[in-house]
C-alpha positions in Angstrom: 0.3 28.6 -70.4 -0.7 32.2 -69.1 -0.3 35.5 -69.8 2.2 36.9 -67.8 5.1 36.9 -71.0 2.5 39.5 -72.8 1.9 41.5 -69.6 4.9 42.5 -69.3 5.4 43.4 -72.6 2.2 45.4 -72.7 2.7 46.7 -68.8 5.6 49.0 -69.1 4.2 52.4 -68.4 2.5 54.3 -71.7 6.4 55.2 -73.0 7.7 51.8 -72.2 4.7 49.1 -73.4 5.4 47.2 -76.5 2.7 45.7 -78.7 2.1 42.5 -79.1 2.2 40.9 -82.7 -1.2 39.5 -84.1 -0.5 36.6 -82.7 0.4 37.0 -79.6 -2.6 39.1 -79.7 -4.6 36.2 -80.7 -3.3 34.0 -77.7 -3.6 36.3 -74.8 -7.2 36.7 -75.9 -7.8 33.0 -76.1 -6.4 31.8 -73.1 -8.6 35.3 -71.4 -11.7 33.9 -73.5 -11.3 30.3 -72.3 -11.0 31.1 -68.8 -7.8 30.0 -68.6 -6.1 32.6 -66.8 -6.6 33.9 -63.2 -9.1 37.1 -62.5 -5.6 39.0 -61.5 -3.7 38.4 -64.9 -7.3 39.4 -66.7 -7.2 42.7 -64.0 -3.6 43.4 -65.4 -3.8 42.9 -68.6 -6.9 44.7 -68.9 -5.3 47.9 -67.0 -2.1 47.4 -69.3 -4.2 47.7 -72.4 -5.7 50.8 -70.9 -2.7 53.0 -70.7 -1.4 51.1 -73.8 -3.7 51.7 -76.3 -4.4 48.8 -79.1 -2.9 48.8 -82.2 -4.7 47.9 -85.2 -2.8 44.4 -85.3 -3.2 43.8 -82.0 -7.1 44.4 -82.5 -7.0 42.2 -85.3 -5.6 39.3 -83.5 -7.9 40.0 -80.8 -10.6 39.5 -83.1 -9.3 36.6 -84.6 -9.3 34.5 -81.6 -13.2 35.9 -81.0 -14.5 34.7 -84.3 -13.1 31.6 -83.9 -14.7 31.2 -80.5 -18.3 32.6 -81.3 -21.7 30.9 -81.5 -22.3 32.9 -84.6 -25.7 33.0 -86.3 -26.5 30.7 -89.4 -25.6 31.3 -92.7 -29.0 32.1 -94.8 -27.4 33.3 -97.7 -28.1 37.0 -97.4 -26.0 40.4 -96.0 -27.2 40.5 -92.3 -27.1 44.2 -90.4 -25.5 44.0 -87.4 -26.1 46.7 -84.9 -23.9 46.1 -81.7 -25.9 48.0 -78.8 -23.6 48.4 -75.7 -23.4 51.9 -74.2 -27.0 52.4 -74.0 -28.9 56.0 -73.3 -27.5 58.6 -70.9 -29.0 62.2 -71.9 -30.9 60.8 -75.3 -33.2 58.1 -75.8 -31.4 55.1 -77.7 -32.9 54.9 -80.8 -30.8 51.6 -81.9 -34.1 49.4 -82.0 -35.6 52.3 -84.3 -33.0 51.9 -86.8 -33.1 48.0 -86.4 -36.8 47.9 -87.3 -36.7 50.6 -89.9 -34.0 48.4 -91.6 -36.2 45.2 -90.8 -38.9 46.9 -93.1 -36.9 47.6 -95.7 -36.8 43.5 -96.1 -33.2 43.1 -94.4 -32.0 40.9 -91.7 -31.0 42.6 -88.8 -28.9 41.8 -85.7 -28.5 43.5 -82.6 -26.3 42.1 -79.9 -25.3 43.7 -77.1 -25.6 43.7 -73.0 -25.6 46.4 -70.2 -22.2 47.9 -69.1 -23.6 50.2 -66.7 -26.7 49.7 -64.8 -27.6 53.5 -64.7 -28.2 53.6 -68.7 -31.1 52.2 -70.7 -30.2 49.8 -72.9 -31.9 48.7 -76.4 -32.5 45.0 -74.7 -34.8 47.1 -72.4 -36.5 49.5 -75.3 -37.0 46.2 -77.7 -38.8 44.0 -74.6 -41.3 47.1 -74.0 -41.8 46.8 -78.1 -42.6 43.0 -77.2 -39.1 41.8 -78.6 -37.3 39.7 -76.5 -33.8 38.0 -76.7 -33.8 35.1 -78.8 -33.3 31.8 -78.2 -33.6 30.3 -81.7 -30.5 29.0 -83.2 -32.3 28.9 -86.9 -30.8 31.4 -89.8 -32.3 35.1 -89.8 -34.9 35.5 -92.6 -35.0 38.5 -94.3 -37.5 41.3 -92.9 -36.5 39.9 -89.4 -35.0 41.4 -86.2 -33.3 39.3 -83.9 -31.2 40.8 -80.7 -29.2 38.4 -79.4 -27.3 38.7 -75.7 -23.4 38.5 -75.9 -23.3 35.8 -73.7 -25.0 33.7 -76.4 -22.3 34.7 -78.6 -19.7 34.0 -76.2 -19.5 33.7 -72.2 -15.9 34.5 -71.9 -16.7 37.9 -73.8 -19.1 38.9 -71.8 -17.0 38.1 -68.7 -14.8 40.5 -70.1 -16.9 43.2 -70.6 -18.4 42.7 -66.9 -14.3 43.8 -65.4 -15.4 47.3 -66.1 -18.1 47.3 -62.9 -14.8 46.0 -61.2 -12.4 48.8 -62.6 -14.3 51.5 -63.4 -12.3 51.4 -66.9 -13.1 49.9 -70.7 -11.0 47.6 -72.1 -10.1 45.7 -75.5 -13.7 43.9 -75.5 -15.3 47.2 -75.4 -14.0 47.7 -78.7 -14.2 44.4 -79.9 -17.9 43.8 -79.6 -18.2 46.7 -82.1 -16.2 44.9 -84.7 -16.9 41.8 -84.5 -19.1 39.7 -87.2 -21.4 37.6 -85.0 -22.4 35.9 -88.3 -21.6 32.9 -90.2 -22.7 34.7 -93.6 -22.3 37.9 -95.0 -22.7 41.1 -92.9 -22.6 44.8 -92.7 -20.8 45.8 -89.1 -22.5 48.9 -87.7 -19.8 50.7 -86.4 -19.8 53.6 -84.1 -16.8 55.5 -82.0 -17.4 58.2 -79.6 -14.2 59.7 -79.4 -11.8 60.6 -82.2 -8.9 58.5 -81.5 -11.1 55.2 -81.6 -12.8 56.8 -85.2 -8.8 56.6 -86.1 -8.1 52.9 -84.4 -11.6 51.2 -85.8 -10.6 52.3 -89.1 -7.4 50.9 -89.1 -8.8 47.7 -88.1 -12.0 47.3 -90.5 -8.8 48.1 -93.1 -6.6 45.5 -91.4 -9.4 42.4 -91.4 -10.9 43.5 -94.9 -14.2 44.0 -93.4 -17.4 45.0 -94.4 -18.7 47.8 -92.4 -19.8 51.2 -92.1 -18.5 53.7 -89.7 -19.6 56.7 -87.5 -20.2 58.9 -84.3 -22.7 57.4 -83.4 -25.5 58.4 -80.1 -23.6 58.3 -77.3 -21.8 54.9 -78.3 -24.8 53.2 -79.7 -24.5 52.5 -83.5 -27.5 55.0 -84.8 -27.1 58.4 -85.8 -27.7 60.9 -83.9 -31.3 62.6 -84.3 -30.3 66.4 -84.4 -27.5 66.6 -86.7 -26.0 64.2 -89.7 -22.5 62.5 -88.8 -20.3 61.2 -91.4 -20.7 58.1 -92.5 -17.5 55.8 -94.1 -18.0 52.2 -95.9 -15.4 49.9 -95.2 -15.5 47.2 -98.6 -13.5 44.1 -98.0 -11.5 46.9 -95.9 -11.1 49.3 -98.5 -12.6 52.9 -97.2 -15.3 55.2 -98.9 -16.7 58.5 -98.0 -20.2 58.1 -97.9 -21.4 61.1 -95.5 -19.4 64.2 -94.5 -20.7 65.4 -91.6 -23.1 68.2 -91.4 -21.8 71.8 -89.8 -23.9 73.0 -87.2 -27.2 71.2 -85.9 -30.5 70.8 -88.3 -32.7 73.4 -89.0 -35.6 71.9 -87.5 -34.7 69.4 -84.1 -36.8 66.1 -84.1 -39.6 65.9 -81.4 -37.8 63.6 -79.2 -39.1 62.3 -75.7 -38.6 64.2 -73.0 -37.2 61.2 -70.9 -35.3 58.3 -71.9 -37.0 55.2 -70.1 -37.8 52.5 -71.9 -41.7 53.2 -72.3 -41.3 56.7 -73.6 -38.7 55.4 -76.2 -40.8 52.6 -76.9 -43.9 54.8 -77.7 -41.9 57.5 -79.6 -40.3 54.5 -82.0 -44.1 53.4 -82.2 -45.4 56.8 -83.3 -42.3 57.4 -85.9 -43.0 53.6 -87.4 -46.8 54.1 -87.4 -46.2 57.5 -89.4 -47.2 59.6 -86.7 -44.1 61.0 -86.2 -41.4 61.5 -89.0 -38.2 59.7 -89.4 -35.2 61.8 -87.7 -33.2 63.1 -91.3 -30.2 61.7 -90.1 -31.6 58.1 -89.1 -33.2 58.0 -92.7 -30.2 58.9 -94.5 -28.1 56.4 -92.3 -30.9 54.3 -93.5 -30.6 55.1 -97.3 -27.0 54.5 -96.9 -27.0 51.3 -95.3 -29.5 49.8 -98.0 -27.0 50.9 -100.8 -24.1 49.2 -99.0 -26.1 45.8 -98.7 -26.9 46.2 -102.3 -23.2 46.7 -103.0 -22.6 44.0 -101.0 -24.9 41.4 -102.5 -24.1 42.8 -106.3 -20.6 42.1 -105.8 -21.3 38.5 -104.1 -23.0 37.5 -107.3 -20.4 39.3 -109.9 -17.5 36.6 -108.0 -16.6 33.5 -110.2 -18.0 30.0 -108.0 -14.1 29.2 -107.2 -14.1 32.7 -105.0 -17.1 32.6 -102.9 
């Protein structure tokens, strides 16, 4: 066992790497998942990957060997949200646990999973325990009108070992990725997915396409999954991988900029998501439209769950 065959493959310089086939793709991350490779072959490969790149079958093998290794959620027969919260806010407030509970009152299930990856941001973890949410423990399916957020290392400790080589480094890595394709759900689910940069717009894509997934796609706020409050992004639905324009993206900021707070601790994002829910405040236009949109998908979703003959489902 080991890793060292698909290192070298992988570790040739950004003109001289090969990919890895799915499977392949699959084992390295298994064996990095299970712990069964040393911290300097998880250091090299993670590097390698860096100056690499991922290709969409690599990420798909990736992701194969994390669904098979995650304590996903029960099945409670209904299209779960799942909003993966990872990057946190840096200039803006992170607005992921507004959408989550905006989405929860609308009567869906919601997920959010997620940890810190840098200690300098505030993350939705922090923004949902000032709201009085707190991680749960429960094992028991997600009811409908319900918001759950869930820590990654309940998902899966290797993962999250993963994710934590970026203190080390200084650099992101497959898992970074990963985390925001990934179904952590037994049952059906709508993927939030967001990219920050272009190319990963282009390689999350590609993947949703790959693995047939359900998902919807955009730029989001500074790498959490939520639309950003001054201006409408575009928005794409991934059906069983098959890819819809929902949104084109607005030119130019909106005509009138949402009161946002000044400061993005966790209190004043708290109280602002308070205000907005309790009326006081409106709903930013684009978080209501990425709103609208995701309540059409679900409906899609659970239309064309009940449209299948019993031999399919």
């Amino acid at each position: 066992m080991g890793i060292s065959q698909y290192i070298k493959e992988i570790g040739r310089g950004k003109d001289g790497a090969r990919s890895l086939t799915g499977e392949q793709a699959a084992d390295l991350m298994a064996q990095v998942l299970d712990g069964a490779v040393t911290d300097l072959e998880v250091g090299g490969f993670c590097l390698a990957m860096r100056i690499k790149g991922e290709t969409p079958e690599e990420m798909a093998g990736f992701l194969d060997a994390v669904h098979h290794r995650l304590q996903q959620l029960p099945d409670h027969g209904c299209t779960t949200v799942v909003l993966p919260s990872y990057n946190g806010a840096r200039k803006l407030p992170v607005l992921t646990p507004l959408l989550a509970l905006l989405l929860a009152r609308e009567g869906l299930p919601v997920l959010v999973h997620g940890t810190a990856t840098e200690d300098r941001r505030v993350s939705s973890e922090a923004v949902l325990a000032a709201l009085g949410i707190y991680a749960s423990q429960s094992s028991e399916p997600l009811a409908a009108g319900k918001l759950a957020f869930v820590p990654t290392e309940r998902l899966n400790a290797g993962l999250k070992r993963l994710l934590d080589v970026r203190r080390a480094v200084g650099l992101r890595n497959p898992a970074h990725s990963l985390v925001k394709l990934m179904n952590p759900c037994a049952g059906r689910a709508l993927i939030v997915g967001n990219y920050t940069h272009p190319e990963y717009a282009v390689s999350m894509a590609q993947t949703f396409a790959l693995t047939g997934a359900h998902a919807l796609l955009l730029r989001g706020t500074e790498g959490e999954p939520v639309a950003d409050a001054r201006r409408i992004p575009q928005m794409e639905a991934f059906r069983a991988g098959e890819r819809h324009l929902l949104q084109p993206a607005q030119e130019g900021p909106l005509t009138a900029m949402p009161d946002l707070p000044k400061s993005t601790d966790a209190a004043s994002t708290a109280a602002y998501i308070r205000a907005v829910l309790d009326g006081a405040l409106p709903v930013p236009p684009p978080i209501a439209l990425q709103v609208e949109h995701i309540l059409r998908e679900v409906a899609h979703s659970t239309a064309l769950h009940h449209v299948r003959p019993a031999h399919a489902l």
